[in-house]
Each structure stands twice: as structure tokens, then as C-alpha cells.
N, CA and C atoms as an extended XYZ file, in Angstrom:
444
Properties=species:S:1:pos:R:3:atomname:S:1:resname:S:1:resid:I:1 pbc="F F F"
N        36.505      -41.488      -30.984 N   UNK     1
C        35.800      -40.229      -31.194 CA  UNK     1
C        36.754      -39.079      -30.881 C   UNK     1
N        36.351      -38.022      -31.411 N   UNK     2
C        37.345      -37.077      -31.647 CA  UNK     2
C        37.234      -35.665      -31.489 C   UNK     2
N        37.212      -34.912      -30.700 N   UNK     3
C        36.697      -33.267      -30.258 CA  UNK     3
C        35.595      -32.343      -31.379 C   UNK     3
N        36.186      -32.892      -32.966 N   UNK     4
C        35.700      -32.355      -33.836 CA  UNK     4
C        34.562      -32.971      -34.651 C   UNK     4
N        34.433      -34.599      -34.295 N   UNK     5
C        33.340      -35.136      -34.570 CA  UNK     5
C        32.118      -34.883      -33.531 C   UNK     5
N        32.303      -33.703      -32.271 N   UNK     6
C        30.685      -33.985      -31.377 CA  UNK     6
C        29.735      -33.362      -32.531 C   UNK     6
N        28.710      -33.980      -32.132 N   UNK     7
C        27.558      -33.380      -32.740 CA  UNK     7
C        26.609      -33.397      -31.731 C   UNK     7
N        25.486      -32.819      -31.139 N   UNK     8
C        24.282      -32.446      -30.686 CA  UNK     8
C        23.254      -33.564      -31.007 C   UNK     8
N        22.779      -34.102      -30.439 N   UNK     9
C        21.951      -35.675      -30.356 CA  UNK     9
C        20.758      -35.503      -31.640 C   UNK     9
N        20.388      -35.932      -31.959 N   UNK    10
C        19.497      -35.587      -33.269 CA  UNK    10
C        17.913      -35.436      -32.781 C   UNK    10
N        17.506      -33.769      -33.095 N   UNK    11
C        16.408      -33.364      -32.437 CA  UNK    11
C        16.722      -32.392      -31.623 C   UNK    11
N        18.079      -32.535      -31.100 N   UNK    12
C        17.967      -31.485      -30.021 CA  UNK    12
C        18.148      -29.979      -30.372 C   UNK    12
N        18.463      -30.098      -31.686 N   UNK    13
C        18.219      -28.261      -32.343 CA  UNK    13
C        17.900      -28.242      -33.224 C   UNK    13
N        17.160      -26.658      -32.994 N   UNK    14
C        16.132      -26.240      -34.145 CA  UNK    14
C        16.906      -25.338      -35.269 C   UNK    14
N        16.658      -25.781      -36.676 N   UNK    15
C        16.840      -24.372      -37.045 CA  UNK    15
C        16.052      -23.361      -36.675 C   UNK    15
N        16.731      -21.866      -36.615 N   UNK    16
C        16.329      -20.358      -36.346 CA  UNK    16
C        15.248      -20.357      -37.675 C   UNK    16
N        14.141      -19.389      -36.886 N   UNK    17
C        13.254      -19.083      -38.096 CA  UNK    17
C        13.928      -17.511      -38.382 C   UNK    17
N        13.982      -17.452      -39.719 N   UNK    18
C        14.789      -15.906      -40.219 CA  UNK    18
C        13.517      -14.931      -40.678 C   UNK    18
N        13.231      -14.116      -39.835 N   UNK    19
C        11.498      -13.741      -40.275 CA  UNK    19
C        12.174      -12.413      -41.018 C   UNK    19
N        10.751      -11.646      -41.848 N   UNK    20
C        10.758      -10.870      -42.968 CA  UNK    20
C        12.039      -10.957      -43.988 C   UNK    20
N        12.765      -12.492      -44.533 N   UNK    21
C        13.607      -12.162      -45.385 CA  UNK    21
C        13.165      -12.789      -46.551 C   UNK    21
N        12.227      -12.549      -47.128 N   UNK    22
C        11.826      -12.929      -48.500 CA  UNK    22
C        10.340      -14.118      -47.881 C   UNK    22
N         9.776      -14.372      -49.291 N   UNK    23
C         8.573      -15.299      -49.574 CA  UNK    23
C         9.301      -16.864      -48.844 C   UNK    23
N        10.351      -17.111      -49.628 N   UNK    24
C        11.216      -18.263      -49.553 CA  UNK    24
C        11.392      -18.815      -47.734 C   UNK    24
N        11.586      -17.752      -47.172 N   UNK    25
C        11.565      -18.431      -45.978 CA  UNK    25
C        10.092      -18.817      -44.969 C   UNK    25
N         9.191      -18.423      -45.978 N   UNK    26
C         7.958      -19.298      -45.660 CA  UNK    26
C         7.379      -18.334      -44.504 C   UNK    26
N         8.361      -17.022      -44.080 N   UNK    27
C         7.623      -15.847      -42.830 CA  UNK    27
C         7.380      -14.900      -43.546 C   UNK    27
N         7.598      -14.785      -44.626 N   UNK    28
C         7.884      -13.491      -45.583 CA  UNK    28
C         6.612      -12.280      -45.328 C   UNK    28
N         6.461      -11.383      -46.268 N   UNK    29
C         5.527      -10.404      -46.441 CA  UNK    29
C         5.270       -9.897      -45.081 C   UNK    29
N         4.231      -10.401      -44.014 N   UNK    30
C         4.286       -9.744      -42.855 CA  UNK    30
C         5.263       -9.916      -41.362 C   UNK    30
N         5.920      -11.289      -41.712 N   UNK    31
C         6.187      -11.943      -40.423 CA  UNK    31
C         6.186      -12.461      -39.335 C   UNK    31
N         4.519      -13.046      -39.965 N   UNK    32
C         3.807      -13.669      -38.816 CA  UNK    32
C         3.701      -12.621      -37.677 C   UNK    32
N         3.587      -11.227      -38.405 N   UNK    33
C         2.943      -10.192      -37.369 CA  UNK    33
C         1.564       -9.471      -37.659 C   UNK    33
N         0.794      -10.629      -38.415 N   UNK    34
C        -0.360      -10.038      -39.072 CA  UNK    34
C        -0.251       -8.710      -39.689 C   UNK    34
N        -1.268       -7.622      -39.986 N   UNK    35
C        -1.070       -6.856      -40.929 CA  UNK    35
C        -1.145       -5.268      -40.851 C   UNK    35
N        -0.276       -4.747      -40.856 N   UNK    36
C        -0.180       -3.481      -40.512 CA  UNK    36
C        -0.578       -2.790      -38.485 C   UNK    36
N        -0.585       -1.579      -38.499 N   UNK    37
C        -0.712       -1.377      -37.382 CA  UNK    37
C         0.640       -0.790      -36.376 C   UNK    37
N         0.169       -0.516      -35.221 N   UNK    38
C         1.497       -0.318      -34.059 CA  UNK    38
C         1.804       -1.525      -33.755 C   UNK    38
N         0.967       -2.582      -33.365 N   UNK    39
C         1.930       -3.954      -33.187 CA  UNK    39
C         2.523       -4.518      -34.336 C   UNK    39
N         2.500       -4.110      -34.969 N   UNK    40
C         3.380       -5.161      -36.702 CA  UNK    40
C         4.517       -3.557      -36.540 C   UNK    40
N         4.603       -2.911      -36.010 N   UNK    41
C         5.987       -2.009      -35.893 CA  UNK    41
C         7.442       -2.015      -35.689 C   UNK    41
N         8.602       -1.654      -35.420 N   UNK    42
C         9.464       -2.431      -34.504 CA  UNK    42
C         9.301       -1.437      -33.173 C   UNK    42
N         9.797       -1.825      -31.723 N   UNK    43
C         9.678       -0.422      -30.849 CA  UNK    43
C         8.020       -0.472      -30.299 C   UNK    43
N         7.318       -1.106      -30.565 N   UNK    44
C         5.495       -0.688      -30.474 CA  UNK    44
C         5.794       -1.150      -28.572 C   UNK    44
N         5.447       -0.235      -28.185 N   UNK    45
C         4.947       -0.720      -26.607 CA  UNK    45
C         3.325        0.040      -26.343 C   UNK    45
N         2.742       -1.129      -26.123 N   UNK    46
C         1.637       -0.727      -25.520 CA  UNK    46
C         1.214        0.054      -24.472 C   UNK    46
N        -0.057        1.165      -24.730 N   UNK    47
C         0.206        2.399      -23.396 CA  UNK    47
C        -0.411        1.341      -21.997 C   UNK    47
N        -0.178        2.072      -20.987 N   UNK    48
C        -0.927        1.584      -19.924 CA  UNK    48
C        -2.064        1.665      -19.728 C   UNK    48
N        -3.045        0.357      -19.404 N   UNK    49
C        -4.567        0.632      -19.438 CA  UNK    49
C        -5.414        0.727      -20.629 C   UNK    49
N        -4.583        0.331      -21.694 N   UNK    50
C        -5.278        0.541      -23.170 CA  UNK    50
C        -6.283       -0.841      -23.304 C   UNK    50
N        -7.469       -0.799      -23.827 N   UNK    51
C        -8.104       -1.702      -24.050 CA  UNK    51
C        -8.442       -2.207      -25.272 C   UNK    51
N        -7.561       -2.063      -26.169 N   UNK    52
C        -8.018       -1.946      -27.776 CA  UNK    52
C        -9.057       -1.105      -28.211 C   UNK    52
N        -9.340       -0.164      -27.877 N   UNK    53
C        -9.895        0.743      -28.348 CA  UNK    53
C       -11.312        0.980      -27.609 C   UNK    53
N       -11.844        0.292      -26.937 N   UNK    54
C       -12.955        0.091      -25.573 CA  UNK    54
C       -12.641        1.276      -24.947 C   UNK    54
N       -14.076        2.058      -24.207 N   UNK    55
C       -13.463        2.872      -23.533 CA  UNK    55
C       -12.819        2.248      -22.076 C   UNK    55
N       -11.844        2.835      -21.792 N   UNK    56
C       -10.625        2.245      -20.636 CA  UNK    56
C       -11.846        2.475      -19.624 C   UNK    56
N       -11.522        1.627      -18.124 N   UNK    57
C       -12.183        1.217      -17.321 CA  UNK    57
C       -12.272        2.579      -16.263 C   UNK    57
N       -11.169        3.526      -16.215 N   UNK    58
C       -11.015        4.669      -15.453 CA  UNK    58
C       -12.215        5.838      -16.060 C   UNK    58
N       -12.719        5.371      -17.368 N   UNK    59
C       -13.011        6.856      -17.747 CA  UNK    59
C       -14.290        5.999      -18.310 C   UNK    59
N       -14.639        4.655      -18.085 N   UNK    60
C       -16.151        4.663      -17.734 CA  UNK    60
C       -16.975        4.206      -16.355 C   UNK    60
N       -16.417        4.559      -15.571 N   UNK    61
C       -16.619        5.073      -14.334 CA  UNK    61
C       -17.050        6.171      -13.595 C   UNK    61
N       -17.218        6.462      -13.330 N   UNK    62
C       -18.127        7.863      -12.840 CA  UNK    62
C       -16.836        8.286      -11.653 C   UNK    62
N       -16.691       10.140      -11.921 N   UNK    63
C       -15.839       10.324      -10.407 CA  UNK    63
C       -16.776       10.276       -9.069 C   UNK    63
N       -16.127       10.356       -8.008 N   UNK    64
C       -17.098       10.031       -7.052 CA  UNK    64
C       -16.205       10.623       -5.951 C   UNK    64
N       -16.822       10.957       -5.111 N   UNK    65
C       -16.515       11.353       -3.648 CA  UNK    65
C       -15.714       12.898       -3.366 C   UNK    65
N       -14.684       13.100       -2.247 N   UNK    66
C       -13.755       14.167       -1.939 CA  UNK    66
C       -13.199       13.919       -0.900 C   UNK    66
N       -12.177       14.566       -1.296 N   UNK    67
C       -10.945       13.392       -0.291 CA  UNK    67
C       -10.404       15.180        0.438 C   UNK    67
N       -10.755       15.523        1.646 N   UNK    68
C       -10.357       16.896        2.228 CA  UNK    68
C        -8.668       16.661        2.259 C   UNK    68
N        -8.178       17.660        1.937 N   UNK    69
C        -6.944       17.491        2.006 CA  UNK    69
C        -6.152       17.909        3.168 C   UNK    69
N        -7.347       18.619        3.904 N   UNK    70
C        -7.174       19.214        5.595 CA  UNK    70
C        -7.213       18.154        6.689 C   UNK    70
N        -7.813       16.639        6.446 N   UNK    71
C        -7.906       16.122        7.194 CA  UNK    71
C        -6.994       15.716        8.538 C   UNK    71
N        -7.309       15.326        9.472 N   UNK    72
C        -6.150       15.521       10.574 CA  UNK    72
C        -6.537       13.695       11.037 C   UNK    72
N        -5.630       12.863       10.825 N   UNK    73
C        -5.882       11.381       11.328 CA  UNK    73
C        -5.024       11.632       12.306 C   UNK    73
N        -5.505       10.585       13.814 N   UNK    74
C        -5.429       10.284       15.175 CA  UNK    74
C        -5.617        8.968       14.909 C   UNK    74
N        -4.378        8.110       16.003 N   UNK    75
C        -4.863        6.857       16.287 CA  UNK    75
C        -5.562        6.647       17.506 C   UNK    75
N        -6.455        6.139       17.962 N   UNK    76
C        -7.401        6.131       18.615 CA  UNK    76
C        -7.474        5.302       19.775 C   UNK    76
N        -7.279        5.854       20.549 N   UNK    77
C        -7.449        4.847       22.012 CA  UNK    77
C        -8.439        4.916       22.630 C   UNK    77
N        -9.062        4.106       23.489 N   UNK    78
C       -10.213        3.729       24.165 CA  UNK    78
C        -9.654        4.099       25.405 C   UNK    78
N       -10.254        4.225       26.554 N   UNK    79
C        -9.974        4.583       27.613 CA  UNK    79
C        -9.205        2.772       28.553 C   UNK    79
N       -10.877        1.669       28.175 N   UNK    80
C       -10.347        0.559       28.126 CA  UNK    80
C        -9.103       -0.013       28.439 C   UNK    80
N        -8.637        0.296       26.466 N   UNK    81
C        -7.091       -0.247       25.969 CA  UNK    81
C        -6.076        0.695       26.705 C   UNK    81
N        -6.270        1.840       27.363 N   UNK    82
C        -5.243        3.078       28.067 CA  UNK    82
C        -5.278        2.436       29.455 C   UNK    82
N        -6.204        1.506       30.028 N   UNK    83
C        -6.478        0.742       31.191 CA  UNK    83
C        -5.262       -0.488       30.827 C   UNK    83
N        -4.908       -0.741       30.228 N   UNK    84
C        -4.270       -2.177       29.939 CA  UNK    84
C        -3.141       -1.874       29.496 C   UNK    84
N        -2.944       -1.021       28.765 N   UNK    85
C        -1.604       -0.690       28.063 CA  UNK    85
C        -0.666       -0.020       29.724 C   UNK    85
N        -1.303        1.138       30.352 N   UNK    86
C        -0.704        1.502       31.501 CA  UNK    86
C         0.224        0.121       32.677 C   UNK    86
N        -1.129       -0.549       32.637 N   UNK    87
C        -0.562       -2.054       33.492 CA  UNK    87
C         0.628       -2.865       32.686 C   UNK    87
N         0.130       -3.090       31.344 N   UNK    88
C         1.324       -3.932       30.871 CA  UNK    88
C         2.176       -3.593       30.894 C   UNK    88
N         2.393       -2.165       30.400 N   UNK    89
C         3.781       -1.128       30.152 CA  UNK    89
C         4.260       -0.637       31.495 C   UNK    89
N         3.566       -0.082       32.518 N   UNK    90
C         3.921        0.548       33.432 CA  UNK    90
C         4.016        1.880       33.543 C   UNK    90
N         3.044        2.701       32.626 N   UNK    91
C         3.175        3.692       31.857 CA  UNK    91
C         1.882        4.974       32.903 C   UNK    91
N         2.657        5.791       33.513 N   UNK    92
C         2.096        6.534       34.459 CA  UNK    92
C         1.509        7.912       34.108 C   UNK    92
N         2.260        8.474       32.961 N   UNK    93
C         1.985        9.302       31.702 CA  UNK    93
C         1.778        8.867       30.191 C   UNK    93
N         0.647        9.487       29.747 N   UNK    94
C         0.185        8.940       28.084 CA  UNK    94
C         0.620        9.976       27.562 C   UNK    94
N         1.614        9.815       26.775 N   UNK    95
C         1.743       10.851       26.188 CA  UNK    95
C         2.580       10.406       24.451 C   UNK    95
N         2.625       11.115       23.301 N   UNK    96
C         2.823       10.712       21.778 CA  UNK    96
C         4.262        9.851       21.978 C   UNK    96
N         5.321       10.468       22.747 N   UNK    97
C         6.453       10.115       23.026 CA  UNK    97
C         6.630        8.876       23.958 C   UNK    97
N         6.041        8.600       25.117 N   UNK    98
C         6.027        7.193       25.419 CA  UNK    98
C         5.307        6.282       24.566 C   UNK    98
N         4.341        6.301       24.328 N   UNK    99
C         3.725        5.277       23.686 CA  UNK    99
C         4.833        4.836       22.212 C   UNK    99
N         5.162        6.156       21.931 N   UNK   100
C         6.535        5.805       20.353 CA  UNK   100
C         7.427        4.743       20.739 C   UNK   100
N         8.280        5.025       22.199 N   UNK   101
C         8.900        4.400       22.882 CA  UNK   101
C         8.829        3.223       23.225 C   UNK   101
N         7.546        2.829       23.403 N   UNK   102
C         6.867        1.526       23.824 CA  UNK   102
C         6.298        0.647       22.474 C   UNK   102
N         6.421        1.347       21.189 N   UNK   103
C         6.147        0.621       20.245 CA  UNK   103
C         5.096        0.934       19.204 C   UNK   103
N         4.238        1.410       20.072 N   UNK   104
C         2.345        1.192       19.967 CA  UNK   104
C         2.421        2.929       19.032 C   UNK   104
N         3.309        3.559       18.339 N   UNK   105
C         2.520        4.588       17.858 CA  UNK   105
C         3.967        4.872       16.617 C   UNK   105
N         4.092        5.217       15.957 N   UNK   106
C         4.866        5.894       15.274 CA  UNK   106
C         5.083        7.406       15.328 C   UNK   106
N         6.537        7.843       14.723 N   UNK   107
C         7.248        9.490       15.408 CA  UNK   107
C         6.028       10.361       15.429 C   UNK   107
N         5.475       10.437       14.080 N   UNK   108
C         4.947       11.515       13.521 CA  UNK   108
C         3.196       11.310       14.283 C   UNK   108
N         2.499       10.342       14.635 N   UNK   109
C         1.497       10.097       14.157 CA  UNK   109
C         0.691       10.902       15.527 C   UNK   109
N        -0.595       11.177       15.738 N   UNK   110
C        -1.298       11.845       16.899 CA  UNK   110
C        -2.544       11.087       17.648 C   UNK   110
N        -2.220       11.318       18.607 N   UNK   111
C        -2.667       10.195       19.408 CA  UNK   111
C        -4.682       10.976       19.812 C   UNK   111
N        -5.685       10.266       20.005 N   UNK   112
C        -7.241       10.662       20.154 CA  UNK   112
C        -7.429       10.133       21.545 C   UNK   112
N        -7.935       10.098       22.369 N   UNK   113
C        -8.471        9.564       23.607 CA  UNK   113
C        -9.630        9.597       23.363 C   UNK   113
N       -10.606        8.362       23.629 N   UNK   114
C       -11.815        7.689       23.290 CA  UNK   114
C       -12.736        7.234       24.735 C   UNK   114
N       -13.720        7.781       25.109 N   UNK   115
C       -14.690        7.673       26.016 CA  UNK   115
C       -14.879        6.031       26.153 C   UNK   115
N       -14.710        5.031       25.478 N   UNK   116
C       -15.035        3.888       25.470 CA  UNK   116
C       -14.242        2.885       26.751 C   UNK   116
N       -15.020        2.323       27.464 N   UNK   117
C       -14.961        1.502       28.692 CA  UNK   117
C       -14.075        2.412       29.882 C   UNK   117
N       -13.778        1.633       30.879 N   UNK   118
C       -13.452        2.262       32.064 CA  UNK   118
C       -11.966        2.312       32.591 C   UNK   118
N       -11.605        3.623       33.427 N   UNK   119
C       -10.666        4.185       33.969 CA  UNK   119
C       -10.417        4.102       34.995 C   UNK   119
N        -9.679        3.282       35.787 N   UNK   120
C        -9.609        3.337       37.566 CA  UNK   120
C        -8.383        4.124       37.974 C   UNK   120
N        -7.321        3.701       37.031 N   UNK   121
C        -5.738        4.049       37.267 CA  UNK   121
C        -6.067        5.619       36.771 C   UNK   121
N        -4.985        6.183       37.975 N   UNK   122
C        -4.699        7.679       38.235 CA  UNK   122
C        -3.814        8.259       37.202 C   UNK   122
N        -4.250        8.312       35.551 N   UNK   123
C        -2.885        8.495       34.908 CA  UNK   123
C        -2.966       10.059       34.483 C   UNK   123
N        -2.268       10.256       33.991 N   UNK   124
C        -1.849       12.074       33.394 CA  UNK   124
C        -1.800       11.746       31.715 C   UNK   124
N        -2.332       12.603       31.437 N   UNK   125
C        -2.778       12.766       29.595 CA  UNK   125
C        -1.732       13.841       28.766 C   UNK   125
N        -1.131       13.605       28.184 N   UNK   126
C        -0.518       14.686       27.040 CA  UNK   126
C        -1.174       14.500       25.877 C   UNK   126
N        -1.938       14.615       25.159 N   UNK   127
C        -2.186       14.143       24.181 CA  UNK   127
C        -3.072       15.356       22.916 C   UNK   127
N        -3.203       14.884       21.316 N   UNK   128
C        -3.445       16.024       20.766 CA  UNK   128
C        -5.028       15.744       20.801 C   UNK   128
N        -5.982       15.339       21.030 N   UNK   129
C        -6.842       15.656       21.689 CA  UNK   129
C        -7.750       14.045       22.256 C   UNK   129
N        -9.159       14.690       22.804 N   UNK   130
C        -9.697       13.761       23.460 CA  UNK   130
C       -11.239       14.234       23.477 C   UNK   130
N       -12.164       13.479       23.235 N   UNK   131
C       -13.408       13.126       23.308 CA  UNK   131
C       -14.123       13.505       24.437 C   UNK   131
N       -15.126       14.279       24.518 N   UNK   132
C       -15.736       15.490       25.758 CA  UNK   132
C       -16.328       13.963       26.956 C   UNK   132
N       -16.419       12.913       26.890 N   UNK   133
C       -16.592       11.507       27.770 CA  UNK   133
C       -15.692       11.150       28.145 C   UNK   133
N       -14.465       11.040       27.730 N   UNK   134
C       -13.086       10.501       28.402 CA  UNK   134
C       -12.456       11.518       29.189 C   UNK   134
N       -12.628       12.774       28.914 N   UNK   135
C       -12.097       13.878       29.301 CA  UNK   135
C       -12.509       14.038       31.165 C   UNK   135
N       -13.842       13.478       30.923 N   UNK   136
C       -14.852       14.237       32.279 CA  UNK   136
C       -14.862       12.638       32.934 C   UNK   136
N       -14.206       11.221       32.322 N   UNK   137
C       -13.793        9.788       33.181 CA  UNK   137
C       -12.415       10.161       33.324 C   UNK   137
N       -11.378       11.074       33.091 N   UNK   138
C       -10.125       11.117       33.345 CA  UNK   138
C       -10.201       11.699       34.965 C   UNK   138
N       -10.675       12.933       34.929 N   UNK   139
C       -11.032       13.952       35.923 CA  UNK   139
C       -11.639       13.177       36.885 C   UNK   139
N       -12.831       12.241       36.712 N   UNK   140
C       -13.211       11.569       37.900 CA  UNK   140
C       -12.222       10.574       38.301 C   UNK   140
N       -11.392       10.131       37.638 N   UNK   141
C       -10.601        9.150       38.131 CA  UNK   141
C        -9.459        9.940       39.029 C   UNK   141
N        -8.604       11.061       39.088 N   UNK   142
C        -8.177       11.455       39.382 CA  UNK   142
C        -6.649       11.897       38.925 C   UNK   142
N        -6.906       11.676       37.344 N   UNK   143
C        -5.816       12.374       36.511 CA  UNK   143
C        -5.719       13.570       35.988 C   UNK   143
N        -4.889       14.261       35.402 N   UNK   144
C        -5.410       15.565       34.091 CA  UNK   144
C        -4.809       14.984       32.909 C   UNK   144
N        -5.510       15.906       32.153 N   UNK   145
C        -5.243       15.686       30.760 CA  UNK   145
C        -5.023       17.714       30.235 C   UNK   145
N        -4.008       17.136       29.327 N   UNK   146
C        -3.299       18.230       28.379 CA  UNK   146
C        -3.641       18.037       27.185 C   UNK   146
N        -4.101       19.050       26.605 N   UNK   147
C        -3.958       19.264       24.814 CA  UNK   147
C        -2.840       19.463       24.342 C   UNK   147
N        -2.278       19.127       23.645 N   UNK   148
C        -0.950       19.578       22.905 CA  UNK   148
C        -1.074       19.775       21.644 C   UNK   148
């Protein structure tokens, strides 16, 4: 056998189908792209969300709601979890910047103080605000708290 006798095992290739070049090649007239239209085009990309002509799912839907664009989000601590986090951490001041430090908050984000469960530890508050119940369990415990 000889470099110029290989041949390809029989079966293992197809002829190419040659589409829109005449009747003769058996694809002819449309090209097995059915008949007229943006998809029988060359270039046709479909828009986003198109449903064949149905109305699209966004615009038979009803609008709904209002989203304030003033809103101010706080992550929210319990007095509780400020009971536990102090002990685990060792954390004698609450404030946006330790807690960043310690993990539990990201640069930007603003910290809420939450009336929920109890306060024994004597801690000090920096924080951008706090709930008129946690405020008046800080004070009895024997901390202050700051607005910032």
C-alpha cells in the first residue's frame, strides 16, 4: 500500500449537500428553507422575545407595583445576634467599620439595630440607625448608641 492509494473506509463520508444550485441538486427552488419570509433570508436573526407573532409575554402582562427609587436598605441586626457576634468576635464597639472588618457587612452597606431578644453586654453603638426598643434595651444595659 502506498500514501496515494488511502482512501476513507466506505461510509465514512458524505457527499456535501450544495443547496439553492438548480432543480438538479434535488434542494433547488427554496432550499429546504420553506417559503419566503425573514427566515428563508440570508443574515435573518431573530429579535429577542419574539413569539411568532403572539402577543410577547412582557406586554400581556399587566404593569404592576413601584419600586421608590429613594429607598434606603439596612442590614439588620437583632439585638440577640449583636449578643453573640460581640462574644464570638470580641467586639466592644458596633460600628459599619468593624463589623466590615470582621466580615459580616460589606464597605458601602448600613447597618439597622433591631429590638429583637436580649442585651446584657455593655456595648457602644455607631450605627445609621436603630429601632425606638433596642435603643431604650441599649441604655438599660449600660451602653450608648450614636446615629451616624
Amino acid at each position: 500500500m502506498k500514501l496515494h492509494q488511502l482512501r476513507p473506509a466506505k461510509g465514512a463520508t458524505h457527499k456535501q449537500k450544495r443547496l439553492g444550485r438548480g432543480e438538479a441538486s434535488g434542494k433547488g427552488g427554496t432550499s429546504t428553507k420553506g417559503n419566503k419570509g425573514g427566515q428563508s433570508r440570508a443574515g435573518y436573526q431573530r429579535k429577542m422575545a419574539h413569539e411568532g407573532g403572539q402577543m410577547p409575554i412582557q406586554r400581556r402582562l399587566p404593569k404592576r407595583g413601584f419600586k421608590n427609587p429613594h429607598r434606603i436598605e439596612y442590614v439588620v441586626f437583632n439585638l440577640g445576634q449583636i449578643e453573640q457576634l460581640a462574644g464570638k468576635y470580641g467586639i466592644s464597639e458596633i460600628s459599619p467599620e468593624n463589623l466590615y472588618v470582621n466580615g459580616l457587612l460589606k464597605r458601602d452597606e448600613k447597618v439597622k439595630i433591631l429590638g429583637n431578644g436580649a442585651l446584657k453586654a455593655r456595648l457602644n453603638f455607631r450605627v445609621n440607625a436603630a429601632s425606638g426598643k433596642a435603643k431604650s434595651a441599649i441604655e438599660a444595659a449600660g451602653g450608648t448608641l450614636e446615629i451616624v
